[in-house]
C-alpha positions as CSV (number, residue, x, y, z in Angstrom):
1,X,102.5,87.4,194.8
2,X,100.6,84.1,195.5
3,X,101.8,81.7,197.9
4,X,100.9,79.0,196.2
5,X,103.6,77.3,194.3
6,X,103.8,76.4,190.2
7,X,106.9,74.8,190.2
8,X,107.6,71.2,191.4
9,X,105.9,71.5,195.0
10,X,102.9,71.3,192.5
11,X,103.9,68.5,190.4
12,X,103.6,66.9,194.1
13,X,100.3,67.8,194.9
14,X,99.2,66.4,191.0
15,X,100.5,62.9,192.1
16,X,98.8,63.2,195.3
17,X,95.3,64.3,193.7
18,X,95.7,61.6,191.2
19,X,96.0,59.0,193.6
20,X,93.5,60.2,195.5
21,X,91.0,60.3,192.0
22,X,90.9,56.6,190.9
23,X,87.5,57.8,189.7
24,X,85.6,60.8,188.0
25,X,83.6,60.7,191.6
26,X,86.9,60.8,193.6
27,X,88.4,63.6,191.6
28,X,85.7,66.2,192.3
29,X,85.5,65.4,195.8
30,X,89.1,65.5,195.9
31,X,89.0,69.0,194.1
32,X,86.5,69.6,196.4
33,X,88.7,69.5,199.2
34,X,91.5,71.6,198.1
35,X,88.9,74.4,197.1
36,X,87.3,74.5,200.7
37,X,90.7,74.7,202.1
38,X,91.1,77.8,199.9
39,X,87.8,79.2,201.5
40,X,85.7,77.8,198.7
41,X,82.2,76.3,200.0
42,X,79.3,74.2,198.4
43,X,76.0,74.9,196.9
44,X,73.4,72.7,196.3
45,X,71.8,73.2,192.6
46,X,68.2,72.8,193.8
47,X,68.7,75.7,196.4
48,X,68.3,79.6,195.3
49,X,71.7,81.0,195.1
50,X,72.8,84.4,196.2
51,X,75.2,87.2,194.2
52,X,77.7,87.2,197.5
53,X,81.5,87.8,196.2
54,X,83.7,85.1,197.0
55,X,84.4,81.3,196.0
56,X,81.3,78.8,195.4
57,X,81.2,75.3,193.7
58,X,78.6,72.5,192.9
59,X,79.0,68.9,192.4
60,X,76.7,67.4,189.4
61,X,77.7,63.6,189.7
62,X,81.6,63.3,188.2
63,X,81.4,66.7,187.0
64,X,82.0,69.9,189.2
65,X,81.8,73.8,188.2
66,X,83.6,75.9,190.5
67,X,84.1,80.1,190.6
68,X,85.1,83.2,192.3
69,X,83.3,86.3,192.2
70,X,85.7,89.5,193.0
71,X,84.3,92.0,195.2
72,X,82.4,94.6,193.2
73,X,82.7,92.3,190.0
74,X,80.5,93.5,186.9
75,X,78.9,90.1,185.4
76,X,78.2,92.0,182.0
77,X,82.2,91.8,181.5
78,X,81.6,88.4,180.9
79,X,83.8,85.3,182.4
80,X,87.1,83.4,182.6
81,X,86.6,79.6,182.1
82,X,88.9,76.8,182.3
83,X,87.5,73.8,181.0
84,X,88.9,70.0,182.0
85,X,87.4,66.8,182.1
86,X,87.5,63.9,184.9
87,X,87.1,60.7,183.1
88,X,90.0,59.0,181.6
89,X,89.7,56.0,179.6
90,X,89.6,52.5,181.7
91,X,87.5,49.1,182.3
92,X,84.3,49.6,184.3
93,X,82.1,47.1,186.0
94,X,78.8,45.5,184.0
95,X,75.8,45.5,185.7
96,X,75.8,41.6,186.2
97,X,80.0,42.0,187.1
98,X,80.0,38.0,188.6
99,X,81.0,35.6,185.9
100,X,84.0,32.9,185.4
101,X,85.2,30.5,182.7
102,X,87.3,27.4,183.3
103,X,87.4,26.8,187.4
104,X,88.5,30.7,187.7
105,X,86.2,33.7,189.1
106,X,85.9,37.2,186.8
107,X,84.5,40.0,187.0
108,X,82.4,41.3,183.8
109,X,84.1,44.8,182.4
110,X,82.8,47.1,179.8
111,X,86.0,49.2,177.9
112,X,85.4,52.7,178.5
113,X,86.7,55.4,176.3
114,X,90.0,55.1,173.1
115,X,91.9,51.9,175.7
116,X,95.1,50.4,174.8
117,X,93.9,46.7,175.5
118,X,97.4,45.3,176.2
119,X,98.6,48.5,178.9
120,X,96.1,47.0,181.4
121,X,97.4,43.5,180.8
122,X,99.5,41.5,183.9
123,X,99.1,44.7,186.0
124,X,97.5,44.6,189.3
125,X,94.3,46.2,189.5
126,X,92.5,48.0,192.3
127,X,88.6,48.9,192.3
128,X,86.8,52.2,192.5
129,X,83.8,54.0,192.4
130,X,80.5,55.1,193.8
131,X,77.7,52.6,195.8
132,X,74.2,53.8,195.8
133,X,71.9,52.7,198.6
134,X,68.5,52.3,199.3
135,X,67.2,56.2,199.4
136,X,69.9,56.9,196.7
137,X,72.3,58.3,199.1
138,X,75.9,58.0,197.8
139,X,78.9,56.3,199.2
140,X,82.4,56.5,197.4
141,X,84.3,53.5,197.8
142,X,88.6,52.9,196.9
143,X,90.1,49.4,197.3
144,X,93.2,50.8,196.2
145,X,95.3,47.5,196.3
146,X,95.9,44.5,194.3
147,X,92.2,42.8,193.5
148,X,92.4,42.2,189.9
149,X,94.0,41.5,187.0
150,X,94.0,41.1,183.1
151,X,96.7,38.1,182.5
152,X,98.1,37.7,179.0
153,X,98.3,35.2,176.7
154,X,101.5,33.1,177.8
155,X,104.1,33.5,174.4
156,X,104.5,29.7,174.0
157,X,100.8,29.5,173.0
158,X,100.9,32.8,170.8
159,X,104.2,32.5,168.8
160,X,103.4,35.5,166.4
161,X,102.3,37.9,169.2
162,X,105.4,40.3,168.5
163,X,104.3,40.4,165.0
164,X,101.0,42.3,166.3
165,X,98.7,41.3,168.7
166,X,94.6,41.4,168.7
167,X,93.1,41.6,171.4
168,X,89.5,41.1,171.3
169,X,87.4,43.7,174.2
170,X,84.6,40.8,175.0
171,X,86.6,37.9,174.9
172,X,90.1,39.0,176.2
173,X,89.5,41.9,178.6
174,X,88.3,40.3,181.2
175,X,89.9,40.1,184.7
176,X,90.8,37.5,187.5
177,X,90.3,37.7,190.8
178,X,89.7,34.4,192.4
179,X,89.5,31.0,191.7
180,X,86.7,28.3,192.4
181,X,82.8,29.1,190.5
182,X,81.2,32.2,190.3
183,X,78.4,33.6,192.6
184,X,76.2,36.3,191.6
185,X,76.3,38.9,193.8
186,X,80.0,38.4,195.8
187,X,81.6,41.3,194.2
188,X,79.2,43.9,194.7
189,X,78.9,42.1,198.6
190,X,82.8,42.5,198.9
191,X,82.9,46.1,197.7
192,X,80.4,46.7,200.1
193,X,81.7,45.5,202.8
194,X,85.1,47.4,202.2
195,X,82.9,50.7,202.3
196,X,81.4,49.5,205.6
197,X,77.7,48.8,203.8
198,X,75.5,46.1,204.7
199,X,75.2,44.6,200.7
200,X,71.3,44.3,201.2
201,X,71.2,47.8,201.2
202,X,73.3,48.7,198.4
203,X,71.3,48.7,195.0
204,X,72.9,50.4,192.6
205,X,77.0,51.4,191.3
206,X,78.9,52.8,189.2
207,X,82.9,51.5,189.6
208,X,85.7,51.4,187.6
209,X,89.2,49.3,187.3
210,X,92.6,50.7,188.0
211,X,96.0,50.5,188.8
212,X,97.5,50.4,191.9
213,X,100.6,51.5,191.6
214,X,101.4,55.1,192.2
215,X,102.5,58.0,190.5
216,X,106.5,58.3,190.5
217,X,109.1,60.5,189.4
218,X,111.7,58.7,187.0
219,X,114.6,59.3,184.8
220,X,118.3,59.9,185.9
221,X,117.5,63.1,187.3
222,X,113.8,62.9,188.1
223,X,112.7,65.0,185.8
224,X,109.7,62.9,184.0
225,X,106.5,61.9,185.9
226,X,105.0,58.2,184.9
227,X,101.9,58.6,186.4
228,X,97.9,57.4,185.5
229,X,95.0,59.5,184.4
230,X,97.1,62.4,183.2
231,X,94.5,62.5,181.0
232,X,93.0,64.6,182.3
233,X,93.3,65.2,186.0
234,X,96.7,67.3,185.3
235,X,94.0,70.1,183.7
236,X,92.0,69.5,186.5
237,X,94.5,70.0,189.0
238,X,95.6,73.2,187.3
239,X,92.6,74.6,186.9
240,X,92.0,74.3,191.3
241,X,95.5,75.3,191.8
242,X,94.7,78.6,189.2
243,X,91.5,79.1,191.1
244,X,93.0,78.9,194.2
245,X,95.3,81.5,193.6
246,X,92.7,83.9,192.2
247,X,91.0,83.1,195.6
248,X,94.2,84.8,197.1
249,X,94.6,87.9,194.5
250,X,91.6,87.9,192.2
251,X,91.5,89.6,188.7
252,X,88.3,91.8,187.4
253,X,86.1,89.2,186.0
254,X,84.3,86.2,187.5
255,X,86.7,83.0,186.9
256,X,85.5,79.5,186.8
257,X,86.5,75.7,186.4
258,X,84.1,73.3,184.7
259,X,85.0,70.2,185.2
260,X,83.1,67.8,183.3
261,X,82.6,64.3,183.1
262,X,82.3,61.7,180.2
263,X,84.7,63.7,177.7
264,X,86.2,59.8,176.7
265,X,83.1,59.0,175.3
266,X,81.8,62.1,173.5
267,X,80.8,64.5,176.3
268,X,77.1,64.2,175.4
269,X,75.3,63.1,179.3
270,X,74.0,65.2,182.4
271,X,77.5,65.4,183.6
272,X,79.6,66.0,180.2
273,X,80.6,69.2,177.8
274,X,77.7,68.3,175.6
275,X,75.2,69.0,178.2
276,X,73.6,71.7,179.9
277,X,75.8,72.4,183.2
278,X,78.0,75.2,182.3
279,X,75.6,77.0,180.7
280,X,73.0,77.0,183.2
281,X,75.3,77.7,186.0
282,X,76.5,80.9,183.9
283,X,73.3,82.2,183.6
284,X,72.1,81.7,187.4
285,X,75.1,83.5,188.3
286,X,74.1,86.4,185.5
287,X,70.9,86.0,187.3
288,X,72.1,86.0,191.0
289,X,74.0,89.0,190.4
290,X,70.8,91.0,189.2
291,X,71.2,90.4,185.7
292,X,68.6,89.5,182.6
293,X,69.0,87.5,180.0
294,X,70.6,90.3,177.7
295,X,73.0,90.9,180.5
296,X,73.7,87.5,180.2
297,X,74.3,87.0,176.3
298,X,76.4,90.5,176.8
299,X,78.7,88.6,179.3
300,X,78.5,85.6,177.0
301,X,79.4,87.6,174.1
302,X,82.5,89.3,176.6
303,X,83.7,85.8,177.6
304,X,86.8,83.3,176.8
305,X,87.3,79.5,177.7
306,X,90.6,77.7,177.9
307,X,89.8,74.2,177.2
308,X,92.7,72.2,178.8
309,X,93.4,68.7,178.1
310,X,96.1,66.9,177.4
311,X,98.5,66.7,174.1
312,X,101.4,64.7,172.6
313,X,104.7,65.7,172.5
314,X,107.0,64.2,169.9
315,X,107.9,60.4,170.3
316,X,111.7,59.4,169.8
317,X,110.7,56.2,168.9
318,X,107.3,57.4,166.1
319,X,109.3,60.7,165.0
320,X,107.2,60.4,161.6
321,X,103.6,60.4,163.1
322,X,103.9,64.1,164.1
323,X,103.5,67.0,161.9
324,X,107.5,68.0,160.3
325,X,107.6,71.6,161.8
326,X,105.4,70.9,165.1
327,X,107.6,69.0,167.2
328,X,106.5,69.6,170.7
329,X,108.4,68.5,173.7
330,X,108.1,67.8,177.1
331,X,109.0,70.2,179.2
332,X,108.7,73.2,176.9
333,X,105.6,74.3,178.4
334,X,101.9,73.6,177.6
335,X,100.0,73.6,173.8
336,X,98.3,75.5,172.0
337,X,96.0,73.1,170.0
338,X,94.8,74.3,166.3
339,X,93.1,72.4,163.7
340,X,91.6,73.9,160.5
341,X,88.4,71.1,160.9
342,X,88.2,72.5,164.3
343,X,88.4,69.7,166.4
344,X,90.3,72.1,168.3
345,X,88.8,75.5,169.0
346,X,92.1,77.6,168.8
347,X,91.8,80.5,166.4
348,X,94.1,83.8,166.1
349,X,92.4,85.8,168.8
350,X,92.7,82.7,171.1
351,X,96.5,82.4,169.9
352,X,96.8,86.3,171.2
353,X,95.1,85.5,174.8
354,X,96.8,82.6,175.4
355,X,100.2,83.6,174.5
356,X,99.8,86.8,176.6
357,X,98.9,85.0,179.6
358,X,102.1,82.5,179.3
359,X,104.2,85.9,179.1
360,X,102.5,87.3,182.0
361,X,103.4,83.9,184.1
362,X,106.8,83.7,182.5
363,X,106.6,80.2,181.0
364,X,107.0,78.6,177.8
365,X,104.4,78.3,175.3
366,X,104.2,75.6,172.4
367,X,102.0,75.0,169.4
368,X,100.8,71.8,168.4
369,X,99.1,70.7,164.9
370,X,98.2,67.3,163.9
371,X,100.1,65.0,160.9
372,X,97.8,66.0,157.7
373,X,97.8,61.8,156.9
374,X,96.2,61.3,160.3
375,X,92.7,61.6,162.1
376,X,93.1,64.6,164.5
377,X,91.4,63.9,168.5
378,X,89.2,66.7,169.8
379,X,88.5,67.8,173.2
380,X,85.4,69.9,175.1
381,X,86.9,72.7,173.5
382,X,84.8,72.9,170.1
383,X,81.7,71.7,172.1
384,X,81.8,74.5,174.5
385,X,82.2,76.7,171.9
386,X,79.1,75.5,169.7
387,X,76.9,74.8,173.1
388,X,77.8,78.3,174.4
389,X,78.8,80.6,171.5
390,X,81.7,81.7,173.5
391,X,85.3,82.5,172.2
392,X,87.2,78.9,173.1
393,X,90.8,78.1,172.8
394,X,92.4,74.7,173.3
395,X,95.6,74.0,175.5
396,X,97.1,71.2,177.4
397,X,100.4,69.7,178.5
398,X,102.4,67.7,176.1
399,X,102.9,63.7,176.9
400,X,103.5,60.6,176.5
401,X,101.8,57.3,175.8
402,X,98.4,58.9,176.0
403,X,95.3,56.6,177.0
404,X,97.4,54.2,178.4
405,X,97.1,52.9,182.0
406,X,100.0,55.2,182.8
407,X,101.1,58.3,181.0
408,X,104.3,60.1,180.9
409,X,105.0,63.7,181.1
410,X,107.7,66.3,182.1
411,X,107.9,67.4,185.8
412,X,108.1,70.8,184.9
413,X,105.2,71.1,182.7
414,X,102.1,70.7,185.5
415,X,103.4,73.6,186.8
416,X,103.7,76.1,184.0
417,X,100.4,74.7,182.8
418,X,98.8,76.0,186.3
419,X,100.5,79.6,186.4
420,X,99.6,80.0,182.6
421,X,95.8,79.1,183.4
422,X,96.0,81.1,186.4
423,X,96.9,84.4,184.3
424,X,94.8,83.9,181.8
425,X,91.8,83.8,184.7
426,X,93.0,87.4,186.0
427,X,93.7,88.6,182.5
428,X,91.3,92.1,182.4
């Protein structure tokens, strides 16, 4: 048996990598961490890689594809991939962030991704990102305390704002942080200094908004988590923790992680599901291992991905928005995702795997299906599956008040999520 831990020892480590991952940039170095602890190490993609067993990952930007090759492995058998994504939707910085109305300094935000405008209202708002200098070297940067904040509309002046409020993205989105006019350039100089950069050097960035308060366990006997970016990080957290255990007692078959970036806002970049990264690390590893392209579209053709992302569970408040006999809770384990349009990838065969894997771990499975009267989301899973022509099922952990600036989920569910993916990477 593994050492490592699915039950609520790592529903702690999730709130620790999620406050440690304010930003797609953060979570893959943080992912990056817990893998070289495992005896994982890096490769560069612009360096000739070698057919050694053992665990490897790469960093592209806010994406990263990890993987452990078992001794003797035979790459024609094809893979087992989890898929996640690191992005979750927020407010990021414009590139001209200095502006100000009415004696009081702003910063210029861009909505990223499906946002509930009014969960980032009145709550205070730490910065994060990446600062590129002169060369294009990279520096990752967290103020991870109060700097900003959206205020709301005071209800004296708004008497109808329980009757529905509108919240307009340019106009009403944009956060405090000072008072007194506007200087170009101050923001970007403060960030900098934080990360201990002279600001003359820095010349480009890429940051992002969020909250500062952190993960916490709630409920009379603590067994909900209220916690940000659930969406996704709690798939990429399980899909390092599964990884790590294969590390420790592999299966047959090569498994991997691809974690990508820019899911929120349709996958299609360098970085995202849309794009090339899985696919060409797949082949380079056919290739590294002394196989040809037919060897490759033989392990192609022999391979399954898990796309893992998150899902809702029933609301007590909405019970009619959910489908009458899919009624998913938290804390009955993780989802298996179908939709007839596929916007989900899940089909029969998928069902089969996936369900044999949670019996294998001993946890709970559940099925999810959208409301026929409502417009059904979609995950990587469908575009893996087109990009790749590989078998693709979709899963994920059942919450709460998805998208917002914190999410809600059971305690448990992390944790049966990792040992389920974890199986399904050993499955023969």
């Amino acid at each position: 048996m593994s050492s490592l831990s699915f039950d609520r020892r790592h529903t702690d480590g999730l709130m620790s990598f999620v406050a440690a991952s304010p930003t797609p940039f953060h979570a893959v170095a943080e992912a990056a961490r817990l893998l070289e602890r495992a005896g994982f190490t890096e490769l560069s993609e612009t360096e000739r890689w070698d057919a050694g067993s053992g665990g490897r990952y790469v960093i592209r930007a806010g994406a990263l594809m990890a993987w452990f090759v078992p001794e003797g492995a035979d790459v024609t058998r094809g893979f087992r991939v989890i898929g996640a994504h690191t992005d979750s939707p927020n407010l990021r910085v414009k590139p001209a962030p200095d502006t100000g109305s009415a004696g009081w300094r702003q910063v210029a935000v861009e909505i990223y991704g499906g946002v509930p405008h009014d969960t980032w209202l009145d709550r205070d708002l730490g910065l994060a990102g990446r600062l590129v200098t002169r060369g294009g070297k990279t520096h990752l940067v967290n103020i991870d305390e109060a700097l900003l904040r959206v205020p709301r509309l005071a209800i004296h002046l708004d008497r109808q704002v329980n009757n529905g409020q509108v919240l307009d993205a340019q106009e009403h989105m944009i956060p405090l942080w000072g008072m007194g006019k506007p200087s170009d350039g101050e923001l970007i100089a403060h960030v900098a200094q934080h990360a201990g950069l002279d600001p003359a050097e820095v010349t480009g960035w890429d940051l992002a908004l969020h909250d500062v308060q952190p993960p916490a366990y709630l409920g009379r006997d603590r067994e909900l988590l209220a916690c940000p970016r659930l969406d996704n990080l709690s798939s990429v957290h399980a899909g390092v923790a599964a990884l790590s255990a294969i590390a420790e007692r592999p299966g047959d078959r090569i498994a991997v992680l691809a974690a990508f970036d820019h899911e929120e806002c349709g996958s299609e970049s360098f970085s995202g599901a849309a794009g090339p990264f899985l696919e060409t690390v797949l082949r380079r590893l056919v290739a590294a291992c002394g196989g040809d392209p037919q060897d490759a579209a033989r392990a192609f053709a022999d391979s399954v991905v898990a796309s893992s992302d998150t899902s809702h569970s029933v609301h007590p408040n909405y019970v009619d928005r959910h489908e009458p006999g899919h009624h998913p809770m938290a804390g009955g384990g993780p989802l298996l995702k179908f939709n007839a349009s596929q916007r989900y990838a899940t089909d029969g065969v998928g069902r089969a795997i996936f369900t044999e894997a949670c019996e294998r771990a001993g946890v709970p499975m559940q099925t999810f299906v959208n409301r026929n009267s409502l417009p059904c989301g979609t995950t990587i899973g469908p575009i893996t599956a087109t990009r790749l022509g590989i078998l693709t099922l979709d899963v994920g952990i059942p919450i709460l008040s998805m998208h917002a600036v914190r999410e809600l989920c059971a305690a448990a569910d992390p944790a049966y999520l990792a040992a389920a993916l974890t199986e399904f990477a050993r499955m023969p």
